[in-house]
Residue, then its C-alpha position, 0 to 999 in steps of 0.5 A: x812081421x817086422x814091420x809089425x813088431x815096429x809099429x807096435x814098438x814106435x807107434x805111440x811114441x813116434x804119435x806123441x813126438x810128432x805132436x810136440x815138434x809140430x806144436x807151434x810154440x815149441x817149433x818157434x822156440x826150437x827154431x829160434x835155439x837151433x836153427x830151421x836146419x835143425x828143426x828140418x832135421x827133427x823132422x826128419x829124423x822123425x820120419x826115418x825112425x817112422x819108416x825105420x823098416x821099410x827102407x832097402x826095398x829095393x836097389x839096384x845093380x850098383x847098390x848091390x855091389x856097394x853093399x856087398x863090398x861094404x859087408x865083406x869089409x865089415x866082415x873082415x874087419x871085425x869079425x874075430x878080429x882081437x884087435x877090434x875086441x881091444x880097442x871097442x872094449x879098451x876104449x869103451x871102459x876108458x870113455x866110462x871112466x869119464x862119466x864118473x868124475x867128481x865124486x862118480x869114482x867109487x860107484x864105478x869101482x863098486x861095479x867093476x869089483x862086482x863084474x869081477x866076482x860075480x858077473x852073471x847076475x851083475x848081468x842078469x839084474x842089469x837086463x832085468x833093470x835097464x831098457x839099453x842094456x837089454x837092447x845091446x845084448x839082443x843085439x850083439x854089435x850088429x845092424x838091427x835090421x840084420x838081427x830082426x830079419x834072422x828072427x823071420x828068416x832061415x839064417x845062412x852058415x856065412x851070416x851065423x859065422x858073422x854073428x858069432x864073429x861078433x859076439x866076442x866085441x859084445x862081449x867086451x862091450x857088455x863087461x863096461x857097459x853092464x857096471x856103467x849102468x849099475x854105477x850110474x844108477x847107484x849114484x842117481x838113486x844114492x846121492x843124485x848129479x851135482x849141479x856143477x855137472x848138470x843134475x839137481x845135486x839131489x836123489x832121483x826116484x826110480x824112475x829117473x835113476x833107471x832112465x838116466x843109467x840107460x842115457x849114461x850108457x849110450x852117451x858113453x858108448x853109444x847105441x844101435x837103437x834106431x832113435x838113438x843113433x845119428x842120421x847120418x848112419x840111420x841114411x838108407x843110401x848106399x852111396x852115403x852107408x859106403x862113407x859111413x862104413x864102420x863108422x858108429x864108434x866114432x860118431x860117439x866120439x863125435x857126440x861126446x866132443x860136440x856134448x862136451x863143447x856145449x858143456x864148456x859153454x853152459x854157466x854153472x857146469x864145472x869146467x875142470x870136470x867136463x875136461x876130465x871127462x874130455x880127456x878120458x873121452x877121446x884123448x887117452x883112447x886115441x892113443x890106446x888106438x894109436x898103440x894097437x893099429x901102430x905100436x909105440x914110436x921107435x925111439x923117445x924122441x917121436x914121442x911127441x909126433x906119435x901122439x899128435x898123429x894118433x890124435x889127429x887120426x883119431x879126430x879127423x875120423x869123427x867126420x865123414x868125408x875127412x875120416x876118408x880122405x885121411x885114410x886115403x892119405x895115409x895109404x893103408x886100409x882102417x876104418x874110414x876108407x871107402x867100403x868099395x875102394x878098400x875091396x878092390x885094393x885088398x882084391x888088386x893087391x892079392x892078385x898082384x902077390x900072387x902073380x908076383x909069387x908065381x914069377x918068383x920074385x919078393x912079396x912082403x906079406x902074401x900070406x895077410x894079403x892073401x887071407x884078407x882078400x879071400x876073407x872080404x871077397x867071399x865074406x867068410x869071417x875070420x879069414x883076415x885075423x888068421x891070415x895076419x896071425x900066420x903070416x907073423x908066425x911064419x915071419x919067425x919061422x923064417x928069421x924075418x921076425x925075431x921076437x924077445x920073448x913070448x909078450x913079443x909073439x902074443x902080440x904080434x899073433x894077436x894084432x898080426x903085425x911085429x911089436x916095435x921097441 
């Protein structure tokens, strides 16, 4: 049924595109812009959104585990997890800010005032209106094979668990997407995209103004829509999904650097403007993020390294392979280290608080290494953010954590770890 649906869905358009890429003056005039590579690529890409739902048949003994360990880290990792919810939701209506630059701002202030008063049918009109918006709500944050297989098949306790775990990142992601849609589309169908930014600096009809909403939504926040994500996460192989673990927010990112280095390059594209929308891209959320995963540097004097490593982290996991070393480096487990390795370490790391809990003598944090391990281990959603909430309370119930007031323990309970001034 599935495979179905699919056929139906692609089958026309994927016959149009194909004829397109294989016509020879495009194949020559694209090879000669691009590259063969980038022809082959094409091509490729061509056939994967083909065969989207035929891939993962079948495989074998190693697979199995490789995506076993890569589920349980998802699992642990975002589901219920507030600070997931703070930083995909933080960053997301950073990163739209910058899509609104030069004369954009009003729009999107318009919008946002709209979701705060009457929200619901901000979100009703935009399902009705816009093809994106409709695909990210069905989809809720999650793979679409996933998603499309629970339409066919009975749905687990663990899978619904999961599901529900992650409406709460779907539901930060729609509260920015749906007004970035809205305001996009205001702004095409009322004034249209200046020159200087790329457009025709003229109204758009309908038609376009709707298109280009849905475009600035994916290039903003990206999308799980098969056609619209890279290659290198639409990869069948376990081997290579096990490097790309939790990877989409920062192939966006990837995207959003690439695009703005093109823009830098193309006559007629405002520079100041395409920094903006730079900086608000990936500057300012690398140091939201730098803020949840570590705090504020201790004292004024690193500040300046804080924000370098923040920066730093936050580019080197725009690619696969360096993301991985970089985590590696670091010695803590994020997004970026190898779904596998990141199970036995979490696994390896409870058994041995455990046995050293057992001997009596000192574990730093068993209560967080514990519920983490647990979590991942037997995939029950949830289990990662409770054990890291417990363990600070249970910190200050023992003197080992003194908060300043009660900003200190929701943030500590929310990111489970101690808030650093």
């Amino acid at each position: 049924m599935t495979e179905t649906i699919h056929d139906l869905a692609y089958r026309e358009a994927l016959i149009d595109v194909h004829k397109i890429i294989t016509n020879g003056d495009f194949r020559r005039q694209f090879q000669k812009t691009y590259g063969p590579e980038a022809y082959r690529s094409l091509q490729e890409w061509l056939g994967k959104t083909a065969n989207a739902d035929n891939q993962d048949r079948e495989i074998g003994a190693l697979g199995k585990i490789l995506q076993y360990s890569r589920t349980g880290l998802v699992i642990n990792g975002i589901a219920f997890r507030i600070s997931t919810v703070l930083k995909h939701g933080g960053s997301a209506a950073i990163k739209t800010g910058g899509y609104f630059t030069g004369g954009g701002e009003k729009f999107l202030a318009k919008r946002f005032a709209a979701m705060g008063t009457n929200y619901a049918e901000e979100i009703r009109g935009a399902i009705d209106k816009f093809p994106e918006i409709r695909a990210r709500l069905l989809q809720q944050d999650r793979d679409f094979r996933a998603m499309s297989a629970n339409l066919f098949e009975p749905e687990g306790k663990i899978s619904k668990a999961e599901r529900f775990g992650h409406a709460a990142v779907a539901w930060s992601d729609m509260m920015t997407a749906v007004p970035t849609a809205w305001a996009a589309y205001d702004r095409a169908i009322t004034t249209g995209i200046p020159k200087n930014m790329g457009g025709t600096g003229q109204p758009m009809t309908e038609e376009q103004a709707v298109a280009y909403a849905s475009k600035v939504v994916r290039e903003a926040h990206g999308s799980n829509i098969t056609t619209a994500r890279s290659m290198v996460i639409n990869n069948s192989s376990e081997a290579v999904k096990m490097f790309t673990t939790l990877y989409g927010f920062m192939n966006n990112s990837y995207g959003q650097a690439a695009d703005i280095a093109d823009k830098l390059k193309t006559a007629g594209i405002s520079n100041p403007q395409t920094l903006a929308r730079g900086f608000m891209a990936l500057i300012v959320p690398a140091i939201w993020a730098g803020y949840l995963t570590e705090g504020p540097p201790k004292d004024k004097d690193g500040w300046a390294h804080w924000i370098a490593k923040s920066i730093g982290t936050e580019v080197a996991g725009m690619v696969p392979f360096v993301r991985d070393a970089a985590a590696m480096v670091e010695g803590y487990s994020h997004a970026g280290q190898v779904g596998v390795e990141s199970f036995l370490n979490t696994l390896v790391g409870a058994g041995q608080d455990v046995v050293k809990l057992a001997t009596g003598q000192h574990v730093n944090a068993p209560i967080k290494d514990i519920a983490n391990a647990v979590g991942m281990g037997l995939h029950i959603p949830g289990l990662g953010q409770l054990g890291g909430s417990a363990q600070y309370l249970t910190d200050v119930a023992t003197g080992k954590q003194q908060p300043k007031g009660p900003l200190d323990v929701a943030e500590g309970v929310a990111l489970g770890r101690a808030p650093k001034h």
